[in-house]
The first five atom37 places (N, CA, C, CB, O) and aatype in JSON, in Angstrom:
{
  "aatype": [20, 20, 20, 20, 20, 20, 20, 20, 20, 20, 20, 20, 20, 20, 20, 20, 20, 20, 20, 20, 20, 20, 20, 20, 20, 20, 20, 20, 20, 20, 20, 20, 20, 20, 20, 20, 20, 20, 20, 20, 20, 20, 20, 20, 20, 20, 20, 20, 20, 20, 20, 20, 20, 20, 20, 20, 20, 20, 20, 20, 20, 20, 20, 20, 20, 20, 20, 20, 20, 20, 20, 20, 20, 20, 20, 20, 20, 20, 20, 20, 20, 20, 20, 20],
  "atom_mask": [
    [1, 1, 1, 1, 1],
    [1, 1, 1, 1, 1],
    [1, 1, 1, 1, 1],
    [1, 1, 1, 1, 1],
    [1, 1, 1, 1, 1],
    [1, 1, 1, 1, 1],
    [1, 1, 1, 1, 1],
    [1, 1, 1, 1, 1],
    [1, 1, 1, 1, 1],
    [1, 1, 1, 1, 1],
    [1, 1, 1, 1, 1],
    [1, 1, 1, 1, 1],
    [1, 1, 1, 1, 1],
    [1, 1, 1, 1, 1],
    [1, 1, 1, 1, 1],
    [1, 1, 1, 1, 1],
    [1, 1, 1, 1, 1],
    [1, 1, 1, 1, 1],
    [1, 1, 1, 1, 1],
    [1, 1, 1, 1, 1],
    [1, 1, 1, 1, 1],
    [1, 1, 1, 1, 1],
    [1, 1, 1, 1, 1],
    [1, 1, 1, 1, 1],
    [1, 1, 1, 1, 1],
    [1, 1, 1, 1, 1],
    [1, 1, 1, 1, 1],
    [1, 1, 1, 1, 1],
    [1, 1, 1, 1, 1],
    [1, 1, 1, 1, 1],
    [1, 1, 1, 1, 1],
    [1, 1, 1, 1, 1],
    [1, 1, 1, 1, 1],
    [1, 1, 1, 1, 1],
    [1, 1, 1, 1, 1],
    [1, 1, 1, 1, 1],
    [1, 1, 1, 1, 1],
    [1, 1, 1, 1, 1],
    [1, 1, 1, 1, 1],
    [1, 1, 1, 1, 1],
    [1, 1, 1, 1, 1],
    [1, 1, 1, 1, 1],
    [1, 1, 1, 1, 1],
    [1, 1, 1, 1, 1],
    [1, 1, 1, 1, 1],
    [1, 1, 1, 1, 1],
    [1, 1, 1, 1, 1],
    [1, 1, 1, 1, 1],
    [1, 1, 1, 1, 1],
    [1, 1, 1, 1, 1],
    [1, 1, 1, 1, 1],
    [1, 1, 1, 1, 1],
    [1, 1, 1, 1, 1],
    [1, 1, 1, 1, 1],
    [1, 1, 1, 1, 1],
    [1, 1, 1, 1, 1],
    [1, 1, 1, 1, 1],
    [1, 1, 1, 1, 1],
    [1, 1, 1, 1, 1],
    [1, 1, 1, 1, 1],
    [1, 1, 1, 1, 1],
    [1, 1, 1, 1, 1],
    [1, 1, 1, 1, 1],
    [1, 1, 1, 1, 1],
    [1, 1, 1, 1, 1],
    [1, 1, 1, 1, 1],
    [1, 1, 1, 1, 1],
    [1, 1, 1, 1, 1],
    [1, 1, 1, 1, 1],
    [1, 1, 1, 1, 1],
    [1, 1, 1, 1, 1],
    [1, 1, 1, 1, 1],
    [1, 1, 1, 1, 1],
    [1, 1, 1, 1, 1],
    [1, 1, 1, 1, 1],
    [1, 1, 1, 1, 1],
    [1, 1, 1, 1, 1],
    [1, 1, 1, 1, 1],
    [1, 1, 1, 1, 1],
    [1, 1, 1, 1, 1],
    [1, 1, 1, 1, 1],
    [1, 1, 1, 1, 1],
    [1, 1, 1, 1, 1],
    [1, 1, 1, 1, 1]
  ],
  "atom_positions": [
    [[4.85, -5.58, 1.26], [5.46, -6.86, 1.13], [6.69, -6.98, 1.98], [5.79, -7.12, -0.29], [6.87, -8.07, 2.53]],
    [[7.59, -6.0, 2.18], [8.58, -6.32, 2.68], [8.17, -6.44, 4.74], [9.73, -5.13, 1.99], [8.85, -6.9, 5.66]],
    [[6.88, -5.83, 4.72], [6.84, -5.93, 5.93], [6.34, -7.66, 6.32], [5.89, -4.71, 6.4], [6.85, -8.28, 7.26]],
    [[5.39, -8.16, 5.52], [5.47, -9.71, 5.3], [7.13, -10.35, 5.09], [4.52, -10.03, 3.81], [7.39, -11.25, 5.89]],
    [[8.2, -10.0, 4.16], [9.2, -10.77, 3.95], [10.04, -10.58, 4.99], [9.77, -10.6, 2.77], [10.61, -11.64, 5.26]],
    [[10.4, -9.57, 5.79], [11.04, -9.37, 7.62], [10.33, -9.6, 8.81], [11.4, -7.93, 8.02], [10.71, -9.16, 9.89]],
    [[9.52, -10.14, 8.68], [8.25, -10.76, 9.58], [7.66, -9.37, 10.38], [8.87, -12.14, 10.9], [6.77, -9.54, 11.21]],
    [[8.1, -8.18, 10.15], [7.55, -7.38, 10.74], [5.99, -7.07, 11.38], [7.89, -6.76, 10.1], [5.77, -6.53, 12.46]],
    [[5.08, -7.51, 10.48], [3.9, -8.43, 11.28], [3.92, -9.77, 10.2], [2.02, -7.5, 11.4], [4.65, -10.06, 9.26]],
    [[2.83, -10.39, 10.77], [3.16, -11.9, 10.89], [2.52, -12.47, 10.0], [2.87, -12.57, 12.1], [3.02, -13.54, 9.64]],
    [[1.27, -12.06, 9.32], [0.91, -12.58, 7.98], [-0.53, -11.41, 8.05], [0.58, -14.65, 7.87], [-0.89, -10.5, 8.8]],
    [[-1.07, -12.11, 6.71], [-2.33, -10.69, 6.11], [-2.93, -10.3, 7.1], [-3.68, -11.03, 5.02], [-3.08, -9.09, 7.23]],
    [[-3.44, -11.16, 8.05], [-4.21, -10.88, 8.99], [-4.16, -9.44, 9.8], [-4.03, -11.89, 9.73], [-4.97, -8.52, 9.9]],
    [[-2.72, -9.69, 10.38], [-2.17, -8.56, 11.08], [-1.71, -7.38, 10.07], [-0.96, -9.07, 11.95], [-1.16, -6.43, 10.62]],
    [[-1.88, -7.32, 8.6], [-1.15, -6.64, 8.23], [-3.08, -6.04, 7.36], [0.53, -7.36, 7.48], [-3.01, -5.11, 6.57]],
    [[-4.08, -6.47, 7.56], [-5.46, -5.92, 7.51], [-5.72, -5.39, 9.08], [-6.62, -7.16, 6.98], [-6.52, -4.51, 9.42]],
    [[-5.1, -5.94, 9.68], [-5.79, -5.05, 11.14], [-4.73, -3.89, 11.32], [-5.88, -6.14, 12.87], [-4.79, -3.16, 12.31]],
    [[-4.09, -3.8, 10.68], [-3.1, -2.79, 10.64], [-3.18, -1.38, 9.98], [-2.15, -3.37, 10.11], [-2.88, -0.23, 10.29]],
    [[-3.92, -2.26, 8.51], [-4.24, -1.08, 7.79], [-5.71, -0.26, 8.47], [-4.45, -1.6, 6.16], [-5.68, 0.94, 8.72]],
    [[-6.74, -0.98, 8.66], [-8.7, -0.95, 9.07], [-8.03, 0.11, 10.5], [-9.96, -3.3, 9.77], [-8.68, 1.14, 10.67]],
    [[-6.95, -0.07, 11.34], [-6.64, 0.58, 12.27], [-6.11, 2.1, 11.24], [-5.53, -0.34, 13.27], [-6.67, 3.2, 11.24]],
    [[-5.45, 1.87, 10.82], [-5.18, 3.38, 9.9], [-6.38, 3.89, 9.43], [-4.23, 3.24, 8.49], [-6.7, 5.01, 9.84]],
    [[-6.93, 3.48, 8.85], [-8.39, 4.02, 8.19], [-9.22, 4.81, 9.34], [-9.45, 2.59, 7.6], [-9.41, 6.03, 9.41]],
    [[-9.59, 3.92, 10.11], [-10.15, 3.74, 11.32], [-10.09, 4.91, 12.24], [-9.58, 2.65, 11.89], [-11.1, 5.35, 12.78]],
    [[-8.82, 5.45, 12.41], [-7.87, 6.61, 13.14], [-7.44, 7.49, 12.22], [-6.56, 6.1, 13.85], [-6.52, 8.26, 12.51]],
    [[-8.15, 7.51, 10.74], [-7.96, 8.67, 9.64], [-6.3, 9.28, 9.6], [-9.11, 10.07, 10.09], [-5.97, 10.41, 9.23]],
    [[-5.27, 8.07, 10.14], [-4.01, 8.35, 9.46], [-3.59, 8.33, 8.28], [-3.33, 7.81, 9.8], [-3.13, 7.22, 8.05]],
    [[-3.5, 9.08, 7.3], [-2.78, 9.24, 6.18], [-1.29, 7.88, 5.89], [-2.27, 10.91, 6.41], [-0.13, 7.71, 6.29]],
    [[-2.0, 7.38, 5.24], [-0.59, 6.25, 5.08], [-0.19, 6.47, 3.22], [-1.25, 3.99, 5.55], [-0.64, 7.3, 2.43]],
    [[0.69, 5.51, 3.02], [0.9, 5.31, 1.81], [1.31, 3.72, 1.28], [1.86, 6.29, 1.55], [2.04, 3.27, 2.17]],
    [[1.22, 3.17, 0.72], [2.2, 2.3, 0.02], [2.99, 2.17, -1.26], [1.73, 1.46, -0.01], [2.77, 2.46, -2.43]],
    [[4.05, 1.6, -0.57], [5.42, 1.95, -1.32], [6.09, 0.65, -1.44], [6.43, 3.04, -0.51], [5.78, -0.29, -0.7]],
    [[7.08, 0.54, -2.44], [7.48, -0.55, -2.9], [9.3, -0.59, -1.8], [7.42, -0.41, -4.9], [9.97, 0.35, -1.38]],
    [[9.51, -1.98, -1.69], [10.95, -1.43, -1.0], [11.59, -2.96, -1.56], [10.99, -1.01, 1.19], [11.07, -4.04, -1.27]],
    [[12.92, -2.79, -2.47], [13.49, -3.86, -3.23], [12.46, -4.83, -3.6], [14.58, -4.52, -2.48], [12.22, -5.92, -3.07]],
    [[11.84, -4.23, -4.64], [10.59, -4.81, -5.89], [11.82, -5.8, -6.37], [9.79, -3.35, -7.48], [11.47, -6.88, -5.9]],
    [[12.68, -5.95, -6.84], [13.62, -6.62, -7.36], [13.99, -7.89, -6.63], [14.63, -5.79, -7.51], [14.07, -8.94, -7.26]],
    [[14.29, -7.84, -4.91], [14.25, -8.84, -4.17], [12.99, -9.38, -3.95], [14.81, -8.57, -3.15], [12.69, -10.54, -4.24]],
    [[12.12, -8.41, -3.34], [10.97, -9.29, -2.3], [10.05, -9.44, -3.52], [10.1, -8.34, -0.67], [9.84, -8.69, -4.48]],
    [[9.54, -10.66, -3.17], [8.44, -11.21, -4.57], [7.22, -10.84, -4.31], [8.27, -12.88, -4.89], [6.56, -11.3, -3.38]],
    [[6.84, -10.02, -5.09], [5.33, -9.3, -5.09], [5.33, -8.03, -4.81], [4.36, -9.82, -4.14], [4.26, -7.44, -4.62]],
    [[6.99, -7.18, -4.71], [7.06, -5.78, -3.89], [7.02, -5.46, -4.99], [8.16, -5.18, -2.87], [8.08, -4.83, -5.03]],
    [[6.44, -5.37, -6.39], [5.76, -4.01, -7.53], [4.67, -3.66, -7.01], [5.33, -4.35, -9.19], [3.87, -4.45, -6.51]],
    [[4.5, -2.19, -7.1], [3.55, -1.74, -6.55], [1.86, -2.01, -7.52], [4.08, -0.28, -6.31], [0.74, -1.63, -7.19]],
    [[2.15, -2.51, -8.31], [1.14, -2.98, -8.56], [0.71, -4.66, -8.15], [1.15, -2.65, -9.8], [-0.37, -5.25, -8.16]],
    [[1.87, -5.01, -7.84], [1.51, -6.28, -7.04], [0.77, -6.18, -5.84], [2.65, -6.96, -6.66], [-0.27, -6.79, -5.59]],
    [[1.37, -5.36, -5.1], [1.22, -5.02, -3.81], [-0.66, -4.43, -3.96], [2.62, -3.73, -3.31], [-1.57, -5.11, -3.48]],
    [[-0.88, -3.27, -4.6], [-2.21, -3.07, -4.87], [-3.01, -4.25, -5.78], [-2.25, -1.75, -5.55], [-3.93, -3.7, -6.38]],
    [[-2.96, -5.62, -6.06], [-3.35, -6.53, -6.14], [-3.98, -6.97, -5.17], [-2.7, -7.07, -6.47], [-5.2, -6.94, -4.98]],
    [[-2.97, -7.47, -4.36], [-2.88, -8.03, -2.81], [-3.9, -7.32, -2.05], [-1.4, -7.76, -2.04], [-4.88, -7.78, -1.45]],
    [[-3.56, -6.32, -2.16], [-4.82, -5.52, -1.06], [-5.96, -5.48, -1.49], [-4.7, -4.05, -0.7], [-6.81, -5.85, -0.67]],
    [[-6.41, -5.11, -2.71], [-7.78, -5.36, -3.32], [-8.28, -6.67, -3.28], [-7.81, -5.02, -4.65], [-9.43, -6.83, -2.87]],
    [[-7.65, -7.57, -3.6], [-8.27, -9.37, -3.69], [-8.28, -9.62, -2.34], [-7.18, -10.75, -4.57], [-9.28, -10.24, -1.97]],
    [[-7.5, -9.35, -1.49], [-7.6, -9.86, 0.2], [-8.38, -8.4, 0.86], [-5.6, -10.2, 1.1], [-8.0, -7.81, 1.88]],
    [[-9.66, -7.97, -0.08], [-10.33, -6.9, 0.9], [-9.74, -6.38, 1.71], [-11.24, -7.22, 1.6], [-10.26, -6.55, 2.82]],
    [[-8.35, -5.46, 1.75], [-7.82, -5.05, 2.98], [-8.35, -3.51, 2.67], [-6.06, -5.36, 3.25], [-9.1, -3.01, 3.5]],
    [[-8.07, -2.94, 1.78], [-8.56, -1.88, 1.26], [-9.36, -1.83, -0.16], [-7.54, -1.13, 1.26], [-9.49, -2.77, -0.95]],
    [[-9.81, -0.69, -0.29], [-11.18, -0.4, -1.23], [-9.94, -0.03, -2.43], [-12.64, 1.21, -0.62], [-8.71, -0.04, -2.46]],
    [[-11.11, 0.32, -3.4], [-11.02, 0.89, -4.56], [-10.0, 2.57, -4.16], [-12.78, 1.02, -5.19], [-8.91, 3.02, -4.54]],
    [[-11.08, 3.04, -3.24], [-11.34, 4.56, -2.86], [-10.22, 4.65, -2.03], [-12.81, 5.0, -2.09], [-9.53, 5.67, -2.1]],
    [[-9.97, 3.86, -1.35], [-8.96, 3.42, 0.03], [-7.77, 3.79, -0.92], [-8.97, 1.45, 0.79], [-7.29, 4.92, -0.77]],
    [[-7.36, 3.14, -1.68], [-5.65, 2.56, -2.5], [-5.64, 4.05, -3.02], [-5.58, 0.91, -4.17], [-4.66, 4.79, -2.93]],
    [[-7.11, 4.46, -3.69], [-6.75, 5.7, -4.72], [-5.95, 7.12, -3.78], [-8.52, 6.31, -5.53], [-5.03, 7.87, -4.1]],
    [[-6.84, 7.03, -2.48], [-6.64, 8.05, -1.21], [-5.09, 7.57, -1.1], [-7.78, 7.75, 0.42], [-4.23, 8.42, -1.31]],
    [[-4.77, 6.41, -0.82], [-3.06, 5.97, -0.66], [-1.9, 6.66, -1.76], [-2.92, 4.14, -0.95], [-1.04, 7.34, -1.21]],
    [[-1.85, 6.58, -2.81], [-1.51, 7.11, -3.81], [-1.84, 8.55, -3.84], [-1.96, 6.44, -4.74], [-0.76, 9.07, -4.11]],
    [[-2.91, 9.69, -3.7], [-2.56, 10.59, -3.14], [-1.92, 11.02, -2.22], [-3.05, 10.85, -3.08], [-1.43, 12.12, -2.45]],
    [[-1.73, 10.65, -1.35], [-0.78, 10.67, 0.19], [0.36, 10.91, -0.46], [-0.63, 9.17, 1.3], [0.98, 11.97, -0.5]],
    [[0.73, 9.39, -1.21], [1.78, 9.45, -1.74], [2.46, 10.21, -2.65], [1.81, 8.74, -1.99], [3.68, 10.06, -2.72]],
    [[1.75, 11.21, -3.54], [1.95, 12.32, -4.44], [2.35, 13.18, -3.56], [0.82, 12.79, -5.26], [3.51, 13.54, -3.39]],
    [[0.77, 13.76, -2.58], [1.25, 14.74, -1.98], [2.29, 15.22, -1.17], [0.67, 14.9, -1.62], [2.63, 16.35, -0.84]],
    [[2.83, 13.8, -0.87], [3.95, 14.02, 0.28], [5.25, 13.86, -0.78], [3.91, 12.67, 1.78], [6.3, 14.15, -0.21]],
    [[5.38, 13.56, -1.86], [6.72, 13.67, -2.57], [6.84, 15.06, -3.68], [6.91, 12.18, -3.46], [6.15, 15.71, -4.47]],
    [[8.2, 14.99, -3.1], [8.88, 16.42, -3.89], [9.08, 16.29, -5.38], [10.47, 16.79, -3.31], [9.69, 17.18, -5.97]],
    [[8.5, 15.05, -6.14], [8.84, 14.73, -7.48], [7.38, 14.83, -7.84], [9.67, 13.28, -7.79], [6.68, 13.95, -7.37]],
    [[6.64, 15.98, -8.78], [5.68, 15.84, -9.09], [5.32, 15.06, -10.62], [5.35, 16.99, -8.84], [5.97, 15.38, -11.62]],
    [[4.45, 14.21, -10.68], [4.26, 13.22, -11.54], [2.58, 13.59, -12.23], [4.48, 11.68, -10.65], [1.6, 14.07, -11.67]],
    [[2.76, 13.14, -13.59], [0.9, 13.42, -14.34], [0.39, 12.19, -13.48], [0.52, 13.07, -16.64], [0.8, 11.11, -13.05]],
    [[-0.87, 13.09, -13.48], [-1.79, 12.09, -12.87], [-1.27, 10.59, -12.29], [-2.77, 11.83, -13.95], [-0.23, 9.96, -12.5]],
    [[-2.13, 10.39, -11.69], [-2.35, 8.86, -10.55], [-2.73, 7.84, -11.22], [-3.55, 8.88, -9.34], [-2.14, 6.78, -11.03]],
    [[-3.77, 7.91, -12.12], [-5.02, 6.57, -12.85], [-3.49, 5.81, -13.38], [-6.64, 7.25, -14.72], [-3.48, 4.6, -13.16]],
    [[-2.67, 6.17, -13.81], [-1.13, 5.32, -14.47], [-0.93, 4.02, -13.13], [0.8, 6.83, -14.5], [-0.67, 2.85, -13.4]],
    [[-1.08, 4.45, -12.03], [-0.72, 3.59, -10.94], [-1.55, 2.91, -10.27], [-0.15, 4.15, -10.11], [-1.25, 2.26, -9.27]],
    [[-2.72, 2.98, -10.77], [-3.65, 2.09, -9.93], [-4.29, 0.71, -10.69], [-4.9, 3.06, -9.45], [-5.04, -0.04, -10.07]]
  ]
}
């Protein structure tokens, strides 16, 4: 979301050819929330809304995201199914 609220790309469009390019090139990404409090829709369960209803990513896609995201943080947390 926040990359939508700083125009960093320019609307879903670019921000699905953005992700299908990550997939695509088997980069490891994640999504992450950045001032959930300011930008409207930055809870990360908003955000995994968004991507599921606008087909940008799968089921399998978001779940793989959220691992990334475990694996790469130094705060280990129970299980994932809580966040999806």
């Amino acid at each position: 979301m926040s990359n939508l609220a700083t125009q960093t790309i320019s609307g879903l469009d670019e921000m699905r050819s953005v992700l299908r390019t990550f997939i695509e090139h088997e980069v490891a990404f994640t999504i992450n929330t950045d001032w959930p409090e300011v930008i409207e829709g930055g809870r990360l369960r908003s955000q995994y809304q968004l991507l599921r209803n606008k087909d940008m990513l799968s089921e399998d896609e978001l779940k793989t995201c959220t691992k990334n995201a475990f694996a790469a943080s130094f705060i280990k947390k129970p299980g994932i199914e809580a966040y999806l």
